[in-house]
py3Dmol code that shows the C-alpha trace and the ligand (Angstrom):
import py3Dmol

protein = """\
ATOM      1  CA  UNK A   1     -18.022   8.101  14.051  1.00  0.00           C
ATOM      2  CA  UNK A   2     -20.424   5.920  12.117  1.00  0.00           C
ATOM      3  CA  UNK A   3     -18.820   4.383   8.634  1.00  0.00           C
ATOM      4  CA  UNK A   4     -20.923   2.743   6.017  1.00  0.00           C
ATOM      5  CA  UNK A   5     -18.857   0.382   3.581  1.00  0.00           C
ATOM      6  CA  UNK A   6     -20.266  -0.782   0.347  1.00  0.00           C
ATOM      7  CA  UNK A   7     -18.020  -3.400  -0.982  1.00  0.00           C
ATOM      8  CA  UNK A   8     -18.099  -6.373  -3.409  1.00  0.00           C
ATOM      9  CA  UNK A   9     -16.278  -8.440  -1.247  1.00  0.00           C
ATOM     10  CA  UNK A  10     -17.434  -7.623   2.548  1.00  0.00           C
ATOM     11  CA  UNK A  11     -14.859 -10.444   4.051  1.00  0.00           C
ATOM     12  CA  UNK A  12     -12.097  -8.681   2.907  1.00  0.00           C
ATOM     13  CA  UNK A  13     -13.107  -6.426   6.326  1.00  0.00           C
ATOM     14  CA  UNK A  14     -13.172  -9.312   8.547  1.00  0.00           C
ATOM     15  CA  UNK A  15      -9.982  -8.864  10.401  1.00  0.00           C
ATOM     16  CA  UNK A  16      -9.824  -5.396  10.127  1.00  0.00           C
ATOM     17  CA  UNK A  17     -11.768  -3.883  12.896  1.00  0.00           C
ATOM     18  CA  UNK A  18     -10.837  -6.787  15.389  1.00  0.00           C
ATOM     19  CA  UNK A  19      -7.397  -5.682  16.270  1.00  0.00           C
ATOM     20  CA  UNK A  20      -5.390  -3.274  18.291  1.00  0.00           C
ATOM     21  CA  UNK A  21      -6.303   0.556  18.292  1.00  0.00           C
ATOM     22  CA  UNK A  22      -9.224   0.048  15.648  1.00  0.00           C
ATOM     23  CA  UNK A  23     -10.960  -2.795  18.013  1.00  0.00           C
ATOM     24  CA  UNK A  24     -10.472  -0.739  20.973  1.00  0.00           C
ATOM     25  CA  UNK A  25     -11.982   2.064  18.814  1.00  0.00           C
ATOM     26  CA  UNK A  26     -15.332  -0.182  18.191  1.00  0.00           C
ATOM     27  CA  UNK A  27     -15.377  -1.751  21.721  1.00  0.00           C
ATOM     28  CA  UNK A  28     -15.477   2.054  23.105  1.00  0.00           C
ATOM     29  CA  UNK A  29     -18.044   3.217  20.886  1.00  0.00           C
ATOM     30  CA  UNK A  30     -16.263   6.111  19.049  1.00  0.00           C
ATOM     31  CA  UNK A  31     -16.315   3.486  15.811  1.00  0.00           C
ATOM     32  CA  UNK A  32     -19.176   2.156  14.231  1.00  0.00           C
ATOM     33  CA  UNK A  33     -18.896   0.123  11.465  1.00  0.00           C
ATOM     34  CA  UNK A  34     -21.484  -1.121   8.958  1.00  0.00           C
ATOM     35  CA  UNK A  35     -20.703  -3.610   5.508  1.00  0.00           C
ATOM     36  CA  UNK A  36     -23.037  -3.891   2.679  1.00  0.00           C
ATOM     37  CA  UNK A  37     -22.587  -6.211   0.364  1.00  0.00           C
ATOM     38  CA  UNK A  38     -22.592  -4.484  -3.027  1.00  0.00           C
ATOM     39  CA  UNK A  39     -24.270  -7.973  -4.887  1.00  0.00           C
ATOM     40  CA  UNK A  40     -27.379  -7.636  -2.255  1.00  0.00           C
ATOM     41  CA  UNK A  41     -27.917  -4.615  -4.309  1.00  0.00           C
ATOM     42  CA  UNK A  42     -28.062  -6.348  -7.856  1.00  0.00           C
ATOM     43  CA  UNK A  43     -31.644  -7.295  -9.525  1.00  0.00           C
ATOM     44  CA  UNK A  44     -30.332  -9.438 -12.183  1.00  0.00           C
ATOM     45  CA  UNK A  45     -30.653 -13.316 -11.501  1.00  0.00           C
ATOM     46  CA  UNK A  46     -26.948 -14.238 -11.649  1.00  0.00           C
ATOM     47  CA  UNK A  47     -26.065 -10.585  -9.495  1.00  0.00           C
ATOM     48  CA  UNK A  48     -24.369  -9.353 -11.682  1.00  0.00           C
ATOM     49  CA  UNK A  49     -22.187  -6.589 -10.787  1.00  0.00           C
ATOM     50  CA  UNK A  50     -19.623  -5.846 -13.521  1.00  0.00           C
ATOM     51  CA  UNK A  51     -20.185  -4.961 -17.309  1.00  0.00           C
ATOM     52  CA  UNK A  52     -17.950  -4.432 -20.760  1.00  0.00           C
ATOM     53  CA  UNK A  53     -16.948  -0.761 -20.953  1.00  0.00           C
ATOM     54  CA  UNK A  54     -18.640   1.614 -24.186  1.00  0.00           C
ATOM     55  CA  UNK A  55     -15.616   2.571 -26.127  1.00  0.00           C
ATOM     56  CA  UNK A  56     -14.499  -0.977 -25.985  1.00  0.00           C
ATOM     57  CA  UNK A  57     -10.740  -2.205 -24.361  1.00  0.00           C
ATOM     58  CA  UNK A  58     -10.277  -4.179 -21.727  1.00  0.00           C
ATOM     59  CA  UNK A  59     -11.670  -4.192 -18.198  1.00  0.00           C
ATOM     60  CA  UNK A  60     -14.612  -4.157 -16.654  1.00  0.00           C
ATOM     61  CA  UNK A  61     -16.549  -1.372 -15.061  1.00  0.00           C
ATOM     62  CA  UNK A  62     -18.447  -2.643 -11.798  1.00  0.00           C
ATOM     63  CA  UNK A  63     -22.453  -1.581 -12.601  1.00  0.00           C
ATOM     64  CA  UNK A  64     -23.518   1.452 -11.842  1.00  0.00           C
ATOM     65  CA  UNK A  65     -27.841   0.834 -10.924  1.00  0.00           C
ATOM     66  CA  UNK A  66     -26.787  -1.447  -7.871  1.00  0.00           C
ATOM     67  CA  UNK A  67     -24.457   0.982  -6.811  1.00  0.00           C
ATOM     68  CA  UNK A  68     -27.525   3.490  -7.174  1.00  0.00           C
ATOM     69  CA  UNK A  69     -28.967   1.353  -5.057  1.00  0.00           C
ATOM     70  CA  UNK A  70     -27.012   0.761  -2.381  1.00  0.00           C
ATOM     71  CA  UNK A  71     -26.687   4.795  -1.672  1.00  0.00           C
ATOM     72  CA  UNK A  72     -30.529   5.335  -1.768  1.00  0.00           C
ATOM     73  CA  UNK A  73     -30.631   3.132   0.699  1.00  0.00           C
ATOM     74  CA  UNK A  74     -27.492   4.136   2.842  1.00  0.00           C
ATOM     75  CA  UNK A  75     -27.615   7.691   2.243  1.00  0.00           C
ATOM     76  CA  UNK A  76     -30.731   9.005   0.915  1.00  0.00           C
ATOM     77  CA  UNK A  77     -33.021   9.399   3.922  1.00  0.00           C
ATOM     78  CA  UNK A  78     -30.288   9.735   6.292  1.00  0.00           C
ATOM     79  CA  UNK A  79     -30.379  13.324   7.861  1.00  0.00           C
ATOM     80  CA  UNK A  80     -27.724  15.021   7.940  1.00  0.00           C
ATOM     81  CA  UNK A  81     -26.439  13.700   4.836  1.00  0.00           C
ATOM     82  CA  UNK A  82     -22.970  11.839   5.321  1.00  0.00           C
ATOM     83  CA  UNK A  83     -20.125  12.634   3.648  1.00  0.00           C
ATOM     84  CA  UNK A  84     -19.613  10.188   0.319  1.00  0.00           C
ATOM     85  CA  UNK A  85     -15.937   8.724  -0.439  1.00  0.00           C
ATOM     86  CA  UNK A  86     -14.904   7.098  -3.288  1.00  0.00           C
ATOM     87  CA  UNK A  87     -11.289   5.890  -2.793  1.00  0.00           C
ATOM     88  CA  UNK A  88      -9.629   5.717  -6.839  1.00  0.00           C
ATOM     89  CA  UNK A  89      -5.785   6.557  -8.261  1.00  0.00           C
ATOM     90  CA  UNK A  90      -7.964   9.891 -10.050  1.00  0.00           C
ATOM     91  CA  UNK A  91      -8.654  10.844  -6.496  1.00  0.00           C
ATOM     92  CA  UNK A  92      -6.619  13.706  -5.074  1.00  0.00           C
ATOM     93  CA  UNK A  93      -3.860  12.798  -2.746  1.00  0.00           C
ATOM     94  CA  UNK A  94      -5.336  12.157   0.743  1.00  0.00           C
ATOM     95  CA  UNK A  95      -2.656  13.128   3.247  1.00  0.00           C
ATOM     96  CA  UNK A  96      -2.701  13.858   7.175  1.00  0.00           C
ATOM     97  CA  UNK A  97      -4.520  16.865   6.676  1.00  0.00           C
ATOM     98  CA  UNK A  98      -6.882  15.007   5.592  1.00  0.00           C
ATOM     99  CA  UNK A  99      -7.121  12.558   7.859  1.00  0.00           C
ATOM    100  CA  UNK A 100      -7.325  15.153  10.756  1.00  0.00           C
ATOM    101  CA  UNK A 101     -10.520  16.749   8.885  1.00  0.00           C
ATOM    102  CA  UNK A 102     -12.160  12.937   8.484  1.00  0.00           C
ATOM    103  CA  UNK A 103     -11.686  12.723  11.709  1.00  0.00           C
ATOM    104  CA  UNK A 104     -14.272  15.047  13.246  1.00  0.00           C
ATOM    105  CA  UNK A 105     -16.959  13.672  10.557  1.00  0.00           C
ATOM    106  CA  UNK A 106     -19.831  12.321  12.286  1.00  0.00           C
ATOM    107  CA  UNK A 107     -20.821   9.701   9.459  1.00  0.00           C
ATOM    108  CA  UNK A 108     -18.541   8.761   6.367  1.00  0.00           C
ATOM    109  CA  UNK A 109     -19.627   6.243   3.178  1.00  0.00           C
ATOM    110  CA  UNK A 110     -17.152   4.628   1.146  1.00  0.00           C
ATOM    111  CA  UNK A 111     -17.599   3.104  -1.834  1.00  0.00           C
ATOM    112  CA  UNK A 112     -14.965  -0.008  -3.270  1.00  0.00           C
ATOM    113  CA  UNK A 113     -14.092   0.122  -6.627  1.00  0.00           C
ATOM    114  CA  UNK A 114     -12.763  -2.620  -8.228  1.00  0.00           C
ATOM    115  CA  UNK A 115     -12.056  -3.799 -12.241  1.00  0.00           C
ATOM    116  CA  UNK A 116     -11.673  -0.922 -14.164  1.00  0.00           C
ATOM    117  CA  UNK A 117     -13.467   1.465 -11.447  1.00  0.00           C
ATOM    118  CA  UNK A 118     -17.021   2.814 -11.772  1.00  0.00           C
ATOM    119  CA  UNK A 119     -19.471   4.552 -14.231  1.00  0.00           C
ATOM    120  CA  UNK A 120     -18.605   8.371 -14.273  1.00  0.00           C
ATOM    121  CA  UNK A 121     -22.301   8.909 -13.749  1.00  0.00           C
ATOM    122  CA  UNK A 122     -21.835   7.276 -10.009  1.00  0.00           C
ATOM    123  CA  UNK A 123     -19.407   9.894  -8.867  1.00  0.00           C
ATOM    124  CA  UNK A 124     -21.158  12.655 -10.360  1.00  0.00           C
ATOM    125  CA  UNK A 125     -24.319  11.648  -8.836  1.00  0.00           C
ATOM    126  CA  UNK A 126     -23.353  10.409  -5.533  1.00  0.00           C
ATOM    127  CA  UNK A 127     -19.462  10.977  -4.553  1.00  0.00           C
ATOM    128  CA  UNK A 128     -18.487  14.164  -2.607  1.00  0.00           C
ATOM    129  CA  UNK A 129     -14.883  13.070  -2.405  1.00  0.00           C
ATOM    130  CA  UNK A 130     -12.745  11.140  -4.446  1.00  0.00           C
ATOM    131  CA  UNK A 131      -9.088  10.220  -2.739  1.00  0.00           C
ATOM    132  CA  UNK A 132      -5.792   8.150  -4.159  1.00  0.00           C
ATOM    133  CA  UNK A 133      -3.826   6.631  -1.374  1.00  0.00           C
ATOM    134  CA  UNK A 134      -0.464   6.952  -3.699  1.00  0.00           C
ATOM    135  CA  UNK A 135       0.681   6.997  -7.327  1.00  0.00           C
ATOM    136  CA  UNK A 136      -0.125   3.377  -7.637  1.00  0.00           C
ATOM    137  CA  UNK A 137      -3.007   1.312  -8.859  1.00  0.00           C
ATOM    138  CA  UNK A 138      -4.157  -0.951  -5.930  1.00  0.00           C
ATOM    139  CA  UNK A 139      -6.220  -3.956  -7.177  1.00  0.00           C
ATOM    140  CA  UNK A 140      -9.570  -2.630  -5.333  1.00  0.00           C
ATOM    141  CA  UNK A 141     -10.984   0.065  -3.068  1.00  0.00           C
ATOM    142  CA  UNK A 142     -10.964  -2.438   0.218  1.00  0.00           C
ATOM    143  CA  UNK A 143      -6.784  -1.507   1.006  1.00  0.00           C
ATOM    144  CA  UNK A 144      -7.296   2.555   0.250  1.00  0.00           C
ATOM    145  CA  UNK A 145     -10.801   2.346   2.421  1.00  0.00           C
ATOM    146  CA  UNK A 146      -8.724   0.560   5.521  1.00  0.00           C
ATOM    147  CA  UNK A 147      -5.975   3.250   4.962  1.00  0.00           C
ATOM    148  CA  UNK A 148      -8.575   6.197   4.916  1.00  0.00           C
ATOM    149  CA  UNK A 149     -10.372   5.210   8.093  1.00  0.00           C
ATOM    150  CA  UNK A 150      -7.363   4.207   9.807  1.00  0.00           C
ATOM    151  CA  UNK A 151      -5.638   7.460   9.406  1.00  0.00           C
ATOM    152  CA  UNK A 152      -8.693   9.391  10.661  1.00  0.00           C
ATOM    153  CA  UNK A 153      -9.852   7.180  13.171  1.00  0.00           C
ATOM    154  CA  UNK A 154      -6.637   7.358  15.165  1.00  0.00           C
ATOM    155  CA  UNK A 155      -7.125  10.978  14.991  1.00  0.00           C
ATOM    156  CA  UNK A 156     -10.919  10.678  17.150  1.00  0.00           C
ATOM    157  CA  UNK A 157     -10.011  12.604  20.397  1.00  0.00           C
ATOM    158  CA  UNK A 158      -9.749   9.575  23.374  1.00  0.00           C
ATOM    159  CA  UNK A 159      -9.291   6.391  20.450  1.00  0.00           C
ATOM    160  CA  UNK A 160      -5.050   6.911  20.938  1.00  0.00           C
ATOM    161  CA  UNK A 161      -4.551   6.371  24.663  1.00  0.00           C
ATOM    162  CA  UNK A 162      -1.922   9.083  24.151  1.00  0.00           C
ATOM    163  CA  UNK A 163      -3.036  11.647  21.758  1.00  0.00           C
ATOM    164  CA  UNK A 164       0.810  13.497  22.064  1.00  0.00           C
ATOM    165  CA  UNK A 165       2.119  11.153  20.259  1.00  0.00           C
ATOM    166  CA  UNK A 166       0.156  11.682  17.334  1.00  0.00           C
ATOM    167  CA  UNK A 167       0.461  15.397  17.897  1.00  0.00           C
ATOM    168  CA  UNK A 168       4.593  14.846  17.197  1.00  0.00           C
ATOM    169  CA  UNK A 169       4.035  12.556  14.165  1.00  0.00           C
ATOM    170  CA  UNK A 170       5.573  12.238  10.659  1.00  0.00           C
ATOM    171  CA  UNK A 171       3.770  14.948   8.894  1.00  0.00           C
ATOM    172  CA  UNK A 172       2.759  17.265  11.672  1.00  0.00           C
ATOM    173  CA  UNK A 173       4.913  20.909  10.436  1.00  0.00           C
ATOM    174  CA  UNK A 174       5.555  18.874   7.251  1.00  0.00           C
ATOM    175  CA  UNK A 175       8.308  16.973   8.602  1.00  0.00           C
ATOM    176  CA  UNK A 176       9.137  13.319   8.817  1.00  0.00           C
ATOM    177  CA  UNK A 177       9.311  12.173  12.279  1.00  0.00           C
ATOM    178  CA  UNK A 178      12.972  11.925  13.915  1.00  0.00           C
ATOM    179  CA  UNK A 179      14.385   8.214  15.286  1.00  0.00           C
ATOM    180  CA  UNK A 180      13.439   7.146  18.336  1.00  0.00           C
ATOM    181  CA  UNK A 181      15.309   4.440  20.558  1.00  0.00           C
ATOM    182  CA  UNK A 182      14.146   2.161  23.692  1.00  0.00           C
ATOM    183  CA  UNK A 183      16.897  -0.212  25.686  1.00  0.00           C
ATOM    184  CA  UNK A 184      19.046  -1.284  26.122  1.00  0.00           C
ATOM    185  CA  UNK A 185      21.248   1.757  25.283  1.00  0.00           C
ATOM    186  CA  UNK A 186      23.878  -0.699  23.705  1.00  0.00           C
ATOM    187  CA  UNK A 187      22.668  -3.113  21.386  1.00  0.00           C
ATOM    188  CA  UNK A 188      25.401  -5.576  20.029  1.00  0.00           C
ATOM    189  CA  UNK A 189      27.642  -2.394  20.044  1.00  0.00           C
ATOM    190  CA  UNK A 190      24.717   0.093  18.100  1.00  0.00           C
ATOM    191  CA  UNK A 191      24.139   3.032  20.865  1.00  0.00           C
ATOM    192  CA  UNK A 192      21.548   4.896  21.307  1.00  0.00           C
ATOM    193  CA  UNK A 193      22.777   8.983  20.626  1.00  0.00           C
ATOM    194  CA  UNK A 194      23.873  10.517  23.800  1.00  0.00           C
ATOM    195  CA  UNK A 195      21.828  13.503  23.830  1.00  0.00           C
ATOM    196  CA  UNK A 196      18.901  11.464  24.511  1.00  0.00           C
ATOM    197  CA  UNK A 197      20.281   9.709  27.668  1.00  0.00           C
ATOM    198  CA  UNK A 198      21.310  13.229  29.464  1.00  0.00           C
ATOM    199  CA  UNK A 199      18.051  14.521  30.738  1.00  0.00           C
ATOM    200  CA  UNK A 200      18.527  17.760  28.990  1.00  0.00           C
ATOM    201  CA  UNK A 201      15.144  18.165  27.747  1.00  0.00           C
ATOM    202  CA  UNK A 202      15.293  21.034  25.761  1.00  0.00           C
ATOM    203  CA  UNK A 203      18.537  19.864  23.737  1.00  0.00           C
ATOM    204  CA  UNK A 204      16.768  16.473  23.155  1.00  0.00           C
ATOM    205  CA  UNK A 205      13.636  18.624  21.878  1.00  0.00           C
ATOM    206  CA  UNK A 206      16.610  20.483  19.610  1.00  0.00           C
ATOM    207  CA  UNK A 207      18.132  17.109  18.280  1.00  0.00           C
ATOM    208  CA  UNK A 208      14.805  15.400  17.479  1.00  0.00           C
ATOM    209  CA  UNK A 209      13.906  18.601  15.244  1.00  0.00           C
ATOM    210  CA  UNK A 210      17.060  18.918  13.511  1.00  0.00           C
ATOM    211  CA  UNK A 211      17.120  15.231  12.763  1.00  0.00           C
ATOM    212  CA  UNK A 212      13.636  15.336  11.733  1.00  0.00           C
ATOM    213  CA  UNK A 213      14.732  18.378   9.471  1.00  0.00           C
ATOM    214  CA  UNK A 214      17.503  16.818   8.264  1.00  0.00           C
ATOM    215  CA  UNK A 215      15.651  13.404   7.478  1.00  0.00           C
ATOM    216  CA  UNK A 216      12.798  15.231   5.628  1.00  0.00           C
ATOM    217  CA  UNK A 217      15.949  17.202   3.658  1.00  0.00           C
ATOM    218  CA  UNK A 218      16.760  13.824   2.036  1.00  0.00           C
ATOM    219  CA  UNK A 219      13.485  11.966   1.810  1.00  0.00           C
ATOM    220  CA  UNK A 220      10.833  14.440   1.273  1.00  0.00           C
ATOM    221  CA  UNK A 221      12.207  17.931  -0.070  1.00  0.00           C
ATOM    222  CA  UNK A 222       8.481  18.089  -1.113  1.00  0.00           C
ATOM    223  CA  UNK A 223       6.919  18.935   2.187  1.00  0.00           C
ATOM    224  CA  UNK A 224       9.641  21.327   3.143  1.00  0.00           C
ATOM    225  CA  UNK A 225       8.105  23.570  -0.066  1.00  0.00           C
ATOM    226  CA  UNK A 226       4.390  23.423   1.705  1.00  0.00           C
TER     227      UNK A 226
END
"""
ligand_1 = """\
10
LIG
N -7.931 2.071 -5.909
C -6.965 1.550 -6.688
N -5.821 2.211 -6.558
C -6.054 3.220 -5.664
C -5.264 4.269 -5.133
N -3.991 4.444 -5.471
N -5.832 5.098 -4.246
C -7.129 4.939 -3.892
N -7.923 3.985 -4.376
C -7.402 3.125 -5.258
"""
view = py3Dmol.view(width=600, height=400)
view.addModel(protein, "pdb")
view.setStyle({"model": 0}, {"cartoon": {"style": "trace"}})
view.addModel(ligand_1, "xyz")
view.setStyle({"model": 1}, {"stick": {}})
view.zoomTo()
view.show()
């Protein structure tokens, strides 16, 4: 999968692809990962990137003609066109499902908002998709962006070296995911449930769906009505 970034602050992505499953995902090839700096795109002297809002009140909206920019140069010639995200709290929930269809994308663009967000005319113009990472205002694009491509890259056939455990994750049926315990079996007197020490696979396949079942009872009655 390529990824295009536009950003205002490109170091913000420094550490991000250089670690654990999302390195191993670049050093194999099934991640590519390019970062444009949004300010490259500015054709003011100071590169300028923000302005006052019309309507007045505070905040700043970042600029919409470098951003107009940036995608005719990213995404206008490029055939076939890739899908254009623009992570925001207006966006509609992204979730698992999500995530799973991301994941068999061939090229995704992102777009980081920051300050107030962008000019309207941006998304209409250029955005296909417009997520929220939670009911919570984030103070840019960068964190929602990671989350995004982390979610669906893990979901890339071959990038988790065991794809069955993703295939028994929190969300899979709408449940939450049940405990899980390594050793030692007694820890300072806390032991691990005896069902999952007898070998009985088919009980421990029982246990770990009724205590998923249960645990999604009390957290998240919400996914049980999906
Ligand atoms: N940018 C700021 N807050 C956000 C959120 N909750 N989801 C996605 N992008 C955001």
């Amino acid at each position: 999968m390529k990824v295009d970034i536009i950003t205002l602050f490109p170091g913000f992505f420094e550490g991000v692809f250089t670690h654990s499953i999302l390195k191993r995902a670049v050093d194999a090839g099934a991640l590519q990962i390019n970062i444009h700096d949004l300010r490259e795109y500015t054709t003011d002297k100071h590169h300028q990137a923000d302005d006052y809002r019309f309507g007045g009140g505070p905040g700043m909206l970042l600029k919409p003609e470098p951003i107009f920019n940036a995608f005719e140069d990213i995404v206008s010639n490029v055939h076939p066109r890739p899908l254009v995200l623009f992570p925001s709290p207006q966006g509609i929930p992204f979730n698992q499902h999500t995530a799973d269809e991301l994941s068999e994308k061939p090229h995704l663009v992102f777009l980081c908002g920051h300050y107030k967000g962008i000019d309207q005319r941006v998304i209409e113009r250029w955005i296909d998709r417009e997520y929220s990472v939670g009911d919570y205002v984030l103070t840019g694009g960068e964190t929602a962006v990671t989350t995004i491509i982390d979610a669906s890259v893990r979901m890339i056939p071959g990038v988790l070296g065991d794809l069955g455990s993703a295939l028994d994750d929190s969300f899979r049926d709408n449940l939450l995911d049940c405990s899980h315990y390594t050793r030692p079996e007694n820890l300072e007197g806390l032991k691990v449930p005896g069902i999952l020490m007898s070998g009985h696979h088919k009980n421990i396949e029982i246990w770990r769906r009724i205590t998923a079942r249960v645990l999604t009872e009390n957290r998240r009655p919400d996914l049980l009505l999906k």
